[in-house]
N, CA, C and O atoms as a GROMACS GRO file, in nm:
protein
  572
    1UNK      N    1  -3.032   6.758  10.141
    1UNK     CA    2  -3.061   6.897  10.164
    1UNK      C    3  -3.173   6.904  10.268
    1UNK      O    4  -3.269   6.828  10.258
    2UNK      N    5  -3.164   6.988  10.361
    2UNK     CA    6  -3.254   6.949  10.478
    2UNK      C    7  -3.402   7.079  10.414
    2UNK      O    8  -3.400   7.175  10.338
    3UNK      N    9  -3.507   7.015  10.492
    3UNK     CA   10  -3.608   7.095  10.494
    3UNK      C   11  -3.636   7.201  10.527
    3UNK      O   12  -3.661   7.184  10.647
    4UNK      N   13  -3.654   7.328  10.501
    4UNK     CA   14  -3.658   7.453  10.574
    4UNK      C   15  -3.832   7.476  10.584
    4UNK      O   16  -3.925   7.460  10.504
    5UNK      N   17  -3.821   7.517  10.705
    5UNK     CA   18  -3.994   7.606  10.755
    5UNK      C   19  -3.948   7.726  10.755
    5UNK      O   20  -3.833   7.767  10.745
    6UNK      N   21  -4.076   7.796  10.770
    6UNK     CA   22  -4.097   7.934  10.747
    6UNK      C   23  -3.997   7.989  10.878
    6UNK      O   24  -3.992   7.943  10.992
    7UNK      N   25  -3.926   8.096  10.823
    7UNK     CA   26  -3.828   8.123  10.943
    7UNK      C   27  -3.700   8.075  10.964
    7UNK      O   28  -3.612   8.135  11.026
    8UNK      N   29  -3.693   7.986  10.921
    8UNK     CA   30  -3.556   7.924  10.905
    8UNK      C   31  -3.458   7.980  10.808
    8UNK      O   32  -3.493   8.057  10.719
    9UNK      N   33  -3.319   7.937  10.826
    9UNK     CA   34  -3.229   7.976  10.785
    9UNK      C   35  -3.118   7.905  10.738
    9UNK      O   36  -3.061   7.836  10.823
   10UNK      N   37  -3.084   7.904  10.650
   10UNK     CA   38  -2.983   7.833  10.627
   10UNK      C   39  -2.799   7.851  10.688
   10UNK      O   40  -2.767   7.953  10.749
   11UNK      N   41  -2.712   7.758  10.664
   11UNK     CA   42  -2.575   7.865  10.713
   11UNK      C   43  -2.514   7.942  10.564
   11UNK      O   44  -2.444   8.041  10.546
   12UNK      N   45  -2.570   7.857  10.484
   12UNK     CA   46  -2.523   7.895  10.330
   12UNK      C   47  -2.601   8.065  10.328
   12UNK      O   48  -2.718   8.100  10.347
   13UNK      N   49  -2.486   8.139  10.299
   13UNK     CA   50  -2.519   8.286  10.260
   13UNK      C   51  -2.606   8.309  10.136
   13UNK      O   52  -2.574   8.311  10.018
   14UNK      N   53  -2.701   8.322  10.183
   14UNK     CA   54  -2.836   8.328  10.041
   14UNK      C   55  -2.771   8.500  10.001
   14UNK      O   56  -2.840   8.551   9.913
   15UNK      N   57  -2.710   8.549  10.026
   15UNK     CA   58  -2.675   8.721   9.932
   15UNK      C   59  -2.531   8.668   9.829
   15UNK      O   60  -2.438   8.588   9.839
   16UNK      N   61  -2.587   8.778   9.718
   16UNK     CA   62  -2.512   8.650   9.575
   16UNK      C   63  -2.348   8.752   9.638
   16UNK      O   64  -2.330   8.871   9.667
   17UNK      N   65  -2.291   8.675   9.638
   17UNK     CA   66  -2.117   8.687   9.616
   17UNK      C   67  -2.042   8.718   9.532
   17UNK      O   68  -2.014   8.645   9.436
   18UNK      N   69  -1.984   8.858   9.557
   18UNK     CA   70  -1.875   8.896   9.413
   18UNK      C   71  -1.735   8.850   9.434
   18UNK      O   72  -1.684   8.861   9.545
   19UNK      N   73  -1.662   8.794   9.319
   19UNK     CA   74  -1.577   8.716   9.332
   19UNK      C   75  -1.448   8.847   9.380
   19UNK      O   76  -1.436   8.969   9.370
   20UNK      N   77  -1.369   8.734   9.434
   20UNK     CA   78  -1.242   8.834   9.444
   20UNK      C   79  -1.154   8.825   9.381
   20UNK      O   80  -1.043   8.856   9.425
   21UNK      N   81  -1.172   8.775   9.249
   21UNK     CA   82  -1.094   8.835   9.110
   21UNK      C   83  -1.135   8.877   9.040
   21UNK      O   84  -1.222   8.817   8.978
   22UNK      N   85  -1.098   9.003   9.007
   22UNK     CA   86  -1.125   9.078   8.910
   22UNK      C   87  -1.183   9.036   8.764
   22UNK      O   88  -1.093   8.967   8.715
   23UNK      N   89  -1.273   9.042   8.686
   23UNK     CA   90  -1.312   9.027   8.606
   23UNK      C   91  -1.210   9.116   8.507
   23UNK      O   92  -1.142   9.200   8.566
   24UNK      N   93  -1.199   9.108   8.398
   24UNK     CA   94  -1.102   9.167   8.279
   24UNK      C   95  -1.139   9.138   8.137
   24UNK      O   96  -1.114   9.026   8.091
   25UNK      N   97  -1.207   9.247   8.052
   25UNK     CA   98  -1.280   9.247   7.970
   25UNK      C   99  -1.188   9.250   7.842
   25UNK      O  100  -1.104   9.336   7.817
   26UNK      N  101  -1.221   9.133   7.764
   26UNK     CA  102  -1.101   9.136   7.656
   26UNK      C  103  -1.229   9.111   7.518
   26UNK      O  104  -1.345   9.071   7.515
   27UNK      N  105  -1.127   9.162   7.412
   27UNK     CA  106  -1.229   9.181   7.288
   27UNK      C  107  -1.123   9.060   7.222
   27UNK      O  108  -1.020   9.014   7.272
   28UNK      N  109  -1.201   9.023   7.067
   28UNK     CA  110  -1.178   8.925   7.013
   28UNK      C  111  -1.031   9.017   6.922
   28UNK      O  112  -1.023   9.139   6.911
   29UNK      N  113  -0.959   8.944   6.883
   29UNK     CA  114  -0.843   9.002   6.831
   29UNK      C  115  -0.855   8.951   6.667
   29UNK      O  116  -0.876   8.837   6.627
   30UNK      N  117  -0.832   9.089   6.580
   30UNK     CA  118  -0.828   9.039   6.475
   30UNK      C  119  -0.714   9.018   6.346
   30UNK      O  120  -0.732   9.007   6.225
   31UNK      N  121  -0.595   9.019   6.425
   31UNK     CA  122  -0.456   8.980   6.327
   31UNK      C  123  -0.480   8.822   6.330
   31UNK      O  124  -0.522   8.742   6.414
   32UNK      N  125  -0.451   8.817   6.251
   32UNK     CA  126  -0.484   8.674   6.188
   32UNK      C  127  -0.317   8.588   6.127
   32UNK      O  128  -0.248   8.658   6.053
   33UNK      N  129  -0.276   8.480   6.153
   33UNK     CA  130  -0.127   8.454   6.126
   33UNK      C  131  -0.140   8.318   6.013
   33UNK      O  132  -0.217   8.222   6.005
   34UNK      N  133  -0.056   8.351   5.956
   34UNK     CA  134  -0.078   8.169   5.864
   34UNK      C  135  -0.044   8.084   5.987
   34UNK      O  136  -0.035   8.116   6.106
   35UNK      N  137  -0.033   8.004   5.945
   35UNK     CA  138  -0.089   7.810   6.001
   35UNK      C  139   0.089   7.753   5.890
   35UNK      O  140   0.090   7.723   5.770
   36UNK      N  141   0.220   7.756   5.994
   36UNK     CA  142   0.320   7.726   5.929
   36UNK      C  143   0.317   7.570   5.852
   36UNK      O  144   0.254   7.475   5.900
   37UNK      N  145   0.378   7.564   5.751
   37UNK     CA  146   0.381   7.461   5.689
   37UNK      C  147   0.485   7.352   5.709
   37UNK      O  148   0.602   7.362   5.674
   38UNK      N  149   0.418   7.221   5.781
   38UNK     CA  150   0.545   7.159   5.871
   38UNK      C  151   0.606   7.064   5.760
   38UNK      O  152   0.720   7.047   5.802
   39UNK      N  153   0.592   6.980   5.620
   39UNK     CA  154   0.655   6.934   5.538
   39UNK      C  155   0.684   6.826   5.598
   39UNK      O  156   0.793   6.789   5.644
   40UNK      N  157   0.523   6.743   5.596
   40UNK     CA  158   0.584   6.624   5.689
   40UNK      C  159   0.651   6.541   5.585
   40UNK      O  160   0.635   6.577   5.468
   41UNK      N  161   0.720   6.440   5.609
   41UNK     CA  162   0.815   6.331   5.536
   41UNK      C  163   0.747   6.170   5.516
   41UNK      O  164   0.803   6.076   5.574
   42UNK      N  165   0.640   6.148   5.440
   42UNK     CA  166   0.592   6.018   5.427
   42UNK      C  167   0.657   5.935   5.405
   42UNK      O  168   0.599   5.826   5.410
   43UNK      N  169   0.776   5.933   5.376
   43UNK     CA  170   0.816   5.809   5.344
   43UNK      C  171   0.901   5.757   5.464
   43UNK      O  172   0.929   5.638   5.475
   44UNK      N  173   0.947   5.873   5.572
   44UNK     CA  174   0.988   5.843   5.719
   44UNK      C  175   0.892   5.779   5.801
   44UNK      O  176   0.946   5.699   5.878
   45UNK      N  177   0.764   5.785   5.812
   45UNK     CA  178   0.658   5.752   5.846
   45UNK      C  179   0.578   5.570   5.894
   45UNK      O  180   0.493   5.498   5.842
   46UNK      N  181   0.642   5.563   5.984
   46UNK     CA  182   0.567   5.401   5.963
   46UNK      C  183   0.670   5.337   6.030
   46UNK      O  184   0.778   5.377   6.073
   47UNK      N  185   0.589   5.183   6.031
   47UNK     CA  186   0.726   5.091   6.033
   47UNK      C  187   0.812   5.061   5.890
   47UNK      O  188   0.740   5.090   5.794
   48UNK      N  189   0.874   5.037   5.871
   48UNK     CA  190   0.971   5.016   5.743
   48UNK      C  191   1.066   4.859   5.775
   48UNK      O  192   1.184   4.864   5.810
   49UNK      N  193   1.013   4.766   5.761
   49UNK     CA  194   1.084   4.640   5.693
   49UNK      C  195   1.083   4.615   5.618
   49UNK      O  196   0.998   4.650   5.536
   50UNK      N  197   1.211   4.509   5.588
   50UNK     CA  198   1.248   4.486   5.469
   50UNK      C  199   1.214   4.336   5.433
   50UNK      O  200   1.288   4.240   5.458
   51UNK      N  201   1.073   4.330   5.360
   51UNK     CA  202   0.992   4.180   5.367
   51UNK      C  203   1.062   4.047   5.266
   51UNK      O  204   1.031   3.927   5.264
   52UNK      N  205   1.174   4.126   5.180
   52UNK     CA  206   1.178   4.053   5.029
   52UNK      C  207   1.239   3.937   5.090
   52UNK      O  208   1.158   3.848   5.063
   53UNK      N  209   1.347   3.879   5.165
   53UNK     CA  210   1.399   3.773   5.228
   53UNK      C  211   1.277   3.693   5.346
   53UNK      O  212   1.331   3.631   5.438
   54UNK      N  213   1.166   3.692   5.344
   54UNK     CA  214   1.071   3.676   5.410
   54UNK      C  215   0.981   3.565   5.299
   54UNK      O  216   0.918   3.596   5.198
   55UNK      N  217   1.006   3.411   5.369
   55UNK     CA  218   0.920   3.324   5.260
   55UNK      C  219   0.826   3.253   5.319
   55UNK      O  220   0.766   3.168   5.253
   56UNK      N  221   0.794   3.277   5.463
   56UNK     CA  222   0.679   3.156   5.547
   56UNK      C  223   0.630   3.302   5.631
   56UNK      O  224   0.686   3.401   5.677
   57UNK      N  225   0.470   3.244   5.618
   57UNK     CA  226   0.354   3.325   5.706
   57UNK      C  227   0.449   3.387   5.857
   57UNK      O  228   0.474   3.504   5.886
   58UNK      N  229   0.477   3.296   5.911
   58UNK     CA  230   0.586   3.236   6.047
   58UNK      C  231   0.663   3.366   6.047
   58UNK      O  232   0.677   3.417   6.158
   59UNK      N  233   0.713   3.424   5.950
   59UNK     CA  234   0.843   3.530   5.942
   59UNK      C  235   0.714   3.656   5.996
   59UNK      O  236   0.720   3.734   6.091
   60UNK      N  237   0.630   3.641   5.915
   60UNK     CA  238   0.536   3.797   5.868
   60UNK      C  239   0.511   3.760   6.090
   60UNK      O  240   0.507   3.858   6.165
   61UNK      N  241   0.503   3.669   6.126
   61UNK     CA  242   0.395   3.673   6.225
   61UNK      C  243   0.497   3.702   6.367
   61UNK      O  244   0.459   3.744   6.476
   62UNK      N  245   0.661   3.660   6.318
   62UNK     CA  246   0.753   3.718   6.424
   62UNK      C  247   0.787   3.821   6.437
   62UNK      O  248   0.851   3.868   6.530
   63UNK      N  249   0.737   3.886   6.315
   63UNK     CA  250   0.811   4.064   6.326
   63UNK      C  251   0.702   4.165   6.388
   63UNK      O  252   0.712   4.287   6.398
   64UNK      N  253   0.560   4.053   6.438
   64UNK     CA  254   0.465   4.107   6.578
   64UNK      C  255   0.501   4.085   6.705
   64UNK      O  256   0.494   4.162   6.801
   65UNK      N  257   0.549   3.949   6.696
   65UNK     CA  258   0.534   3.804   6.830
   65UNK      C  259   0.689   3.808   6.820
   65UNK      O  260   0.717   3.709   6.751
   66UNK      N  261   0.812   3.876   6.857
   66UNK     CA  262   0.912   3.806   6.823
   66UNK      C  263   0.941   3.660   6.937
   66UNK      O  264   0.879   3.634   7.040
   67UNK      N  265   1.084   3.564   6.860
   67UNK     CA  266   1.079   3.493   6.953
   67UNK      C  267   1.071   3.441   7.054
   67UNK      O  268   1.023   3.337   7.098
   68UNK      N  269   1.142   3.553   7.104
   68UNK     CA  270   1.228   3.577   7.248
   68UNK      C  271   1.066   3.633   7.351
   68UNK      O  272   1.054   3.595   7.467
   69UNK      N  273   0.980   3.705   7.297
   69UNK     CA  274   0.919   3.688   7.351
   69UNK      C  275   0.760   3.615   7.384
   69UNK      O  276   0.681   3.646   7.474
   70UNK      N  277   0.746   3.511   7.280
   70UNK     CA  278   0.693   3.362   7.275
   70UNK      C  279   0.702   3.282   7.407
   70UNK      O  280   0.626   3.239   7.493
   71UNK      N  281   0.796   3.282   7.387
   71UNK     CA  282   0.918   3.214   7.461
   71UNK      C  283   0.885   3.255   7.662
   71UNK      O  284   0.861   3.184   7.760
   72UNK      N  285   0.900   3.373   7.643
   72UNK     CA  286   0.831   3.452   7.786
   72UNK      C  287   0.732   3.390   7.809
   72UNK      O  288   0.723   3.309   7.901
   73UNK      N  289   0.602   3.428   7.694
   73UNK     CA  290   0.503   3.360   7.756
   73UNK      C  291   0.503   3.237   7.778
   73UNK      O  292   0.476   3.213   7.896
   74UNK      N  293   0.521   3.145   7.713
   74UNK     CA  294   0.574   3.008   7.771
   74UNK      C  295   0.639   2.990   7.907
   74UNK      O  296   0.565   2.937   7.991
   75UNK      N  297   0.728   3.013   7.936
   75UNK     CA  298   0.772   3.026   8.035
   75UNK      C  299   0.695   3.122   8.183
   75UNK      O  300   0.715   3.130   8.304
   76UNK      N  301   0.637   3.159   8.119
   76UNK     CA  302   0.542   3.249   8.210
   76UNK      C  303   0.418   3.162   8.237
   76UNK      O  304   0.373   3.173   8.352
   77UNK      N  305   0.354   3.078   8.155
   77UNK     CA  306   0.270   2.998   8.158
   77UNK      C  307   0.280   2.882   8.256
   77UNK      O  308   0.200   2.842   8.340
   78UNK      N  309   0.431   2.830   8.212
   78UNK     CA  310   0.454   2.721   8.285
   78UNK      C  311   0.520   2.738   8.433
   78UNK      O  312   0.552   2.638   8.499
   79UNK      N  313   0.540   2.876   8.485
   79UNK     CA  314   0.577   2.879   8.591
   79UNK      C  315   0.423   2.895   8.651
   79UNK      O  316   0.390   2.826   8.748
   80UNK      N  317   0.351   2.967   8.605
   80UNK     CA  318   0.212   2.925   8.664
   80UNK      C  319   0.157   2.823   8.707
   80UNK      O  320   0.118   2.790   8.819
   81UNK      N  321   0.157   2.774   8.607
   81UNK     CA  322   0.103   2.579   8.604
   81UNK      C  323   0.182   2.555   8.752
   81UNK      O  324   0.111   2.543   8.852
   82UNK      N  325   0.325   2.548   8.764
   82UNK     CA  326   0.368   2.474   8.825
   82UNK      C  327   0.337   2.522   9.000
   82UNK      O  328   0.298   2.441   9.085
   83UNK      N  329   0.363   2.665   9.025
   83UNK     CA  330   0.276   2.737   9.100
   83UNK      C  331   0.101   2.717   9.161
   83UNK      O  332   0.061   2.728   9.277
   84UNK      N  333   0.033   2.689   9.053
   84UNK     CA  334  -0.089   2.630   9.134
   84UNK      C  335  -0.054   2.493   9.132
   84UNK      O  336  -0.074   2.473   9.252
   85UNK      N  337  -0.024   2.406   9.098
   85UNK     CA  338   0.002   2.269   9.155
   85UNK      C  339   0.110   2.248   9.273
   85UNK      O  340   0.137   2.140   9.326
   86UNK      N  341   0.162   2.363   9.298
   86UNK     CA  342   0.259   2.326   9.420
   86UNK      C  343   0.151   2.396   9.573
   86UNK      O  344   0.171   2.375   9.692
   87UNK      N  345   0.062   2.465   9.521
   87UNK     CA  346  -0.028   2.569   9.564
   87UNK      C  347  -0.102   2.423   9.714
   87UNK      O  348  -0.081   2.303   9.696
   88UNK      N  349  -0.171   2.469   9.823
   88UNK     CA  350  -0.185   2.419   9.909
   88UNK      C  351  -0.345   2.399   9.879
   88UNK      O  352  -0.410   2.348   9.970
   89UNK      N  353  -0.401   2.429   9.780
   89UNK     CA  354  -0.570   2.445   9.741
   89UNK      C  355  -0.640   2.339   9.721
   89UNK      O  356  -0.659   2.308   9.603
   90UNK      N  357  -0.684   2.275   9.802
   90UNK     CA  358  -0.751   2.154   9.800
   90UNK      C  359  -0.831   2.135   9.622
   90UNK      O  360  -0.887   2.225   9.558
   91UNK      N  361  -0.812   1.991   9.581
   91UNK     CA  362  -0.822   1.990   9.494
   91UNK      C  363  -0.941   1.819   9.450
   91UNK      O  364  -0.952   1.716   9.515
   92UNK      N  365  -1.003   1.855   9.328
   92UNK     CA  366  -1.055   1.764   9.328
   92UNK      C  367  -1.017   1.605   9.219
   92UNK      O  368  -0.959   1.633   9.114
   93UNK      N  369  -1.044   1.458   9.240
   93UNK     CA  370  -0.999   1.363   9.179
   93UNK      C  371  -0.933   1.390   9.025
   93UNK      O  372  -0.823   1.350   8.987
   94UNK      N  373  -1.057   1.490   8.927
   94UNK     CA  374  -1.072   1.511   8.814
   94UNK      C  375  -0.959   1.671   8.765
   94UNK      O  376  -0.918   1.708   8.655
   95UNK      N  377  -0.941   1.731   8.905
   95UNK     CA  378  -0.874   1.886   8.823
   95UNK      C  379  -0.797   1.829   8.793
   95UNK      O  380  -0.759   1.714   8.815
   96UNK      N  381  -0.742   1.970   8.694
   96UNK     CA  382  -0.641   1.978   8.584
   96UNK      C  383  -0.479   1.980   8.642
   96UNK      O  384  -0.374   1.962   8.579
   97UNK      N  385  -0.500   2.009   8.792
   97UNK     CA  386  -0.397   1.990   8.860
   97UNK      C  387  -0.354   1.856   8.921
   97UNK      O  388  -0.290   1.810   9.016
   98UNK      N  389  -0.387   1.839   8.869
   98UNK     CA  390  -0.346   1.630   8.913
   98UNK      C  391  -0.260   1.591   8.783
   98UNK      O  392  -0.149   1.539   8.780
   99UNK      N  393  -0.343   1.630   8.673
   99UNK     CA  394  -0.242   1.577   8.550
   99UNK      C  395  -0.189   1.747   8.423
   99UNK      O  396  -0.208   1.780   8.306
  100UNK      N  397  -0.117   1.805   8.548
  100UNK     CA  398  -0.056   1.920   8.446
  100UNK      C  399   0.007   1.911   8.342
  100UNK      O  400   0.117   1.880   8.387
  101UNK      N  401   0.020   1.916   8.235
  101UNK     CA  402   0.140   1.937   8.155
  101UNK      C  403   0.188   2.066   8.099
  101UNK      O  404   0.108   2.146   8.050
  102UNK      N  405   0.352   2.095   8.106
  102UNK     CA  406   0.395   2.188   8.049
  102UNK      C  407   0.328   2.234   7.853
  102UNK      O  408   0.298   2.154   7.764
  103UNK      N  409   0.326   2.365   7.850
  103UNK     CA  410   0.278   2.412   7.718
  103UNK      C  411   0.423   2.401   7.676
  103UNK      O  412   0.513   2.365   7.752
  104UNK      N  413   0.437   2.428   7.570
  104UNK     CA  414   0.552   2.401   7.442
  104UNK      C  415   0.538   2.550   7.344
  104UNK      O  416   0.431   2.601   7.312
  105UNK      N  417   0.623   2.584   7.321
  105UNK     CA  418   0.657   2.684   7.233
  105UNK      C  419   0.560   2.679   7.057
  105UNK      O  420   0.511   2.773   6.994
  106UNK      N  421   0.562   2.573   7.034
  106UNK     CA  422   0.421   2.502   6.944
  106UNK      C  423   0.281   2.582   6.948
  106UNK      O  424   0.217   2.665   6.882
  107UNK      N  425   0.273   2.503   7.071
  107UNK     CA  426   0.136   2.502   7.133
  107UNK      C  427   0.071   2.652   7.174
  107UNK      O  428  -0.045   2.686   7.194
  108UNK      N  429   0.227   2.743   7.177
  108UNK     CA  430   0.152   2.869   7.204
  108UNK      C  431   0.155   2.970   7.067
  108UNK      O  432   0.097   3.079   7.065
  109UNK      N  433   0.220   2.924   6.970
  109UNK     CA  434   0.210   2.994   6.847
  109UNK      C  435   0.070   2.988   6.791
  109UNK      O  436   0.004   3.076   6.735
  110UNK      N  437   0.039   2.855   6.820
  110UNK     CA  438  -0.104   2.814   6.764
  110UNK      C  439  -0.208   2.873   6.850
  110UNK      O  440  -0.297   2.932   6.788
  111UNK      N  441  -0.219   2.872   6.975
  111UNK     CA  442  -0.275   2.915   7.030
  111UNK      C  443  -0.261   3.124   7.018
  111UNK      O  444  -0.359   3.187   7.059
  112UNK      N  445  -0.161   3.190   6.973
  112UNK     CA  446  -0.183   3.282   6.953
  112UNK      C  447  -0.268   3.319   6.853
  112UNK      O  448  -0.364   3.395   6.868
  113UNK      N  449  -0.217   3.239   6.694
  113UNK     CA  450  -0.273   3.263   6.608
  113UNK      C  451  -0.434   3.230   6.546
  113UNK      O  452  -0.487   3.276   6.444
  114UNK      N  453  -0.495   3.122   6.658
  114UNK     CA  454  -0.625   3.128   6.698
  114UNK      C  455  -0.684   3.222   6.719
  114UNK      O  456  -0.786   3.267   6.668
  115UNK      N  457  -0.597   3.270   6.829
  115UNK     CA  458  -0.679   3.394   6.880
  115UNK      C  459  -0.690   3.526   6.827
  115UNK      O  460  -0.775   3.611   6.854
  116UNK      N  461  -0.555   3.536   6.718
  116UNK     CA  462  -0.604   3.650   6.625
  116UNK      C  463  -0.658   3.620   6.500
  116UNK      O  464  -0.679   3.711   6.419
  117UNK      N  465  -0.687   3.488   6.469
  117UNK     CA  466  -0.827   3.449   6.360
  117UNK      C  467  -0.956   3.508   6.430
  117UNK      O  468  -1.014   3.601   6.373
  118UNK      N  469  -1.003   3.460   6.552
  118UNK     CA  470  -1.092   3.476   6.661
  118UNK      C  471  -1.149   3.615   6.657
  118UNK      O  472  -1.271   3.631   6.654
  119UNK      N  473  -1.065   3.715   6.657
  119UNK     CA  474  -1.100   3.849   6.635
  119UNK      C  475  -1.160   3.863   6.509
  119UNK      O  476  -1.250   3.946   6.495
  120UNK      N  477  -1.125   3.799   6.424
  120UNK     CA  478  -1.131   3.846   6.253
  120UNK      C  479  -1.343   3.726   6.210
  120UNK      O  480  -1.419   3.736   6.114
  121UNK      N  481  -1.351   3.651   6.315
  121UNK     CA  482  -1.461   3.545   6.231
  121UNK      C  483  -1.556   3.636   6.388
  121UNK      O  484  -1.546   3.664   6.507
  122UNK      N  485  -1.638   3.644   6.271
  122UNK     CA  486  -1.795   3.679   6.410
  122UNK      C  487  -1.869   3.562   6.401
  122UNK      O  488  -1.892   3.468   6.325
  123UNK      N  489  -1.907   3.622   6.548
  123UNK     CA  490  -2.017   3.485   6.578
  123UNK      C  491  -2.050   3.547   6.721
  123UNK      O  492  -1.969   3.597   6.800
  124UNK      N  493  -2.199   3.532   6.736
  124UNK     CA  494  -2.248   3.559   6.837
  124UNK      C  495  -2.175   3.478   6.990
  124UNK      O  496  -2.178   3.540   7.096
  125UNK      N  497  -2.110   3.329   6.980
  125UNK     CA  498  -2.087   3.283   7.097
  125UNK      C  499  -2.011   3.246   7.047
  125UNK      O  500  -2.018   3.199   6.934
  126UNK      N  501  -1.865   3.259   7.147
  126UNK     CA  502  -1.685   3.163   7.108
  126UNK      C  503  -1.723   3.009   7.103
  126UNK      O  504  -1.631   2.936   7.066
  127UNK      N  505  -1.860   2.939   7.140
  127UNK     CA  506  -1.893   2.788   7.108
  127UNK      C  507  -1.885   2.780   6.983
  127UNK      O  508  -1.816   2.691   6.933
  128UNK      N  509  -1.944   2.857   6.916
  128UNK     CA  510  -2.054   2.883   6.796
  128UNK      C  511  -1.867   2.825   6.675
  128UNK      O  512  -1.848   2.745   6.584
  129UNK      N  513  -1.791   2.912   6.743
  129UNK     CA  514  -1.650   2.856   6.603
  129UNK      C  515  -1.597   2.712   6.605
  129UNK      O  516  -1.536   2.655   6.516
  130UNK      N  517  -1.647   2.649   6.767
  130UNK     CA  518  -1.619   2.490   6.692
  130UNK      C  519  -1.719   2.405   6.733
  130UNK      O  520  -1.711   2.299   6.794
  131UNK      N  521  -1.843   2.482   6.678
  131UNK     CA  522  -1.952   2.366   6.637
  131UNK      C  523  -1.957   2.292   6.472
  131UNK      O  524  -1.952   2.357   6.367
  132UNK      N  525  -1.963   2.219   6.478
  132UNK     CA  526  -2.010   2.179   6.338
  132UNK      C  527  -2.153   2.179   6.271
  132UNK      O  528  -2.180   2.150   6.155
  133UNK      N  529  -2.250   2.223   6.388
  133UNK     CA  530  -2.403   2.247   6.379
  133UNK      C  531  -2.459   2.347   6.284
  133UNK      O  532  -2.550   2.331   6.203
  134UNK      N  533  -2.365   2.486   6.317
  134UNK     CA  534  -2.406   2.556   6.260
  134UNK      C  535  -2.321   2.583   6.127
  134UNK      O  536  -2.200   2.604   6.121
  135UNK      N  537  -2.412   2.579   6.024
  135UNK     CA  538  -2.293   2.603   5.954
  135UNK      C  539  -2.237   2.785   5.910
  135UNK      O  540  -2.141   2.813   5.838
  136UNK      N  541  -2.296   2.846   5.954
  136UNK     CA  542  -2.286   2.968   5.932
  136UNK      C  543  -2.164   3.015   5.991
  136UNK      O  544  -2.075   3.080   5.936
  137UNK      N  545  -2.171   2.975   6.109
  137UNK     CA  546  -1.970   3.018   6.216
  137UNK      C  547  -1.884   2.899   6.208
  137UNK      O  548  -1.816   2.871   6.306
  138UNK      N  549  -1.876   2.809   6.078
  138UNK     CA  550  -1.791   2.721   6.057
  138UNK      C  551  -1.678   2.757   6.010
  138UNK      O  552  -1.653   2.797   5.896
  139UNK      N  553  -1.605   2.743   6.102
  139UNK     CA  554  -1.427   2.722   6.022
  139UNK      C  555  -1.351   2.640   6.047
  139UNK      O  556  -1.338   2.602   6.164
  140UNK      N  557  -1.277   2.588   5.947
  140UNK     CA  558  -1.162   2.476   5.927
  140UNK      C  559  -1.075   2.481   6.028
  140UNK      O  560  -1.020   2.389   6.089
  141UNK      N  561  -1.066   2.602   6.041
  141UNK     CA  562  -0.935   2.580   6.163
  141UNK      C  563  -0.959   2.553   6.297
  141UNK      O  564  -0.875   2.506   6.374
  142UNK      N  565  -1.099   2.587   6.331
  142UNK     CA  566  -1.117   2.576   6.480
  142UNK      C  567  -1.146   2.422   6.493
  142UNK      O  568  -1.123   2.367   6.601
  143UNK      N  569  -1.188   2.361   6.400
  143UNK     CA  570  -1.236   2.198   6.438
  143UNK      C  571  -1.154   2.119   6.409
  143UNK      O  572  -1.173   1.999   6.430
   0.00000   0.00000   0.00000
């Protein structure tokens, strides 16, 4: 905003401005209507499977993760992998791109279900779940 001295002027119209819409003076209305009653249906409500044929953790954890798309990520993983190792990026004696290996359909179940333990255990630092130091963020599964 620039400085004004005595005498100066701005281009902004300092005289206040009446709008050119009409203002329209309305009062509060007092018919009042019920609030219809919608009869919701709880028992339509939700997901609805049918668990009783369901005997390994594995079942409960595909009807999140189904196979088919496990499987994606895997395959999504490993076209990566193979992508930076075909990649022109200078690389050093020790990277991980010298000795890649494909992930396995295994390897990523476990690795999912880590990661939704992971959410569920606090701990100030993701080290902190596979130290054996502390024993306070110790768990069996991470070590």
């Amino acid at each position: 905003m620039p400085i004004l001295t005595d005498g100066q002027s701005t281009s902004i119209n300092d005289e206040a401005r009446e709008s050119d819409i009409p203002v329209t003076e309305e009062s509060w209305s007092t018919t009042v209507t019920d609030i219809p009653d919608f009869n919701f249906d709880n028992s339509a409500t939700g997901i609805t499977v049918n668990i009783d044929d369901m005997e390994h953790v594995i079942d409960f954890f595909h009807l999140m993760f189904p196979q088919n798309y496990v499987q994606y990520l895997v395959d999504c993983t490993n076209a990566y992998g193979h992508n930076l190792c075909n990649s022109n990026r200078p690389h050093t004696r020790h990277s991980r791109k010298t000795v890649y290996r494909e992930t396995t359909y295994e390897e990523m179940i476990k690795f999912m279900g880590l990661s939704l333990l992971k959410g569920h255990v606090k701990c100030p630092q993701q080290r902190s779940l596979f130290s054996l130091s502390n024993a306070l963020y110790y768990h069996p599964v991470f070590n």
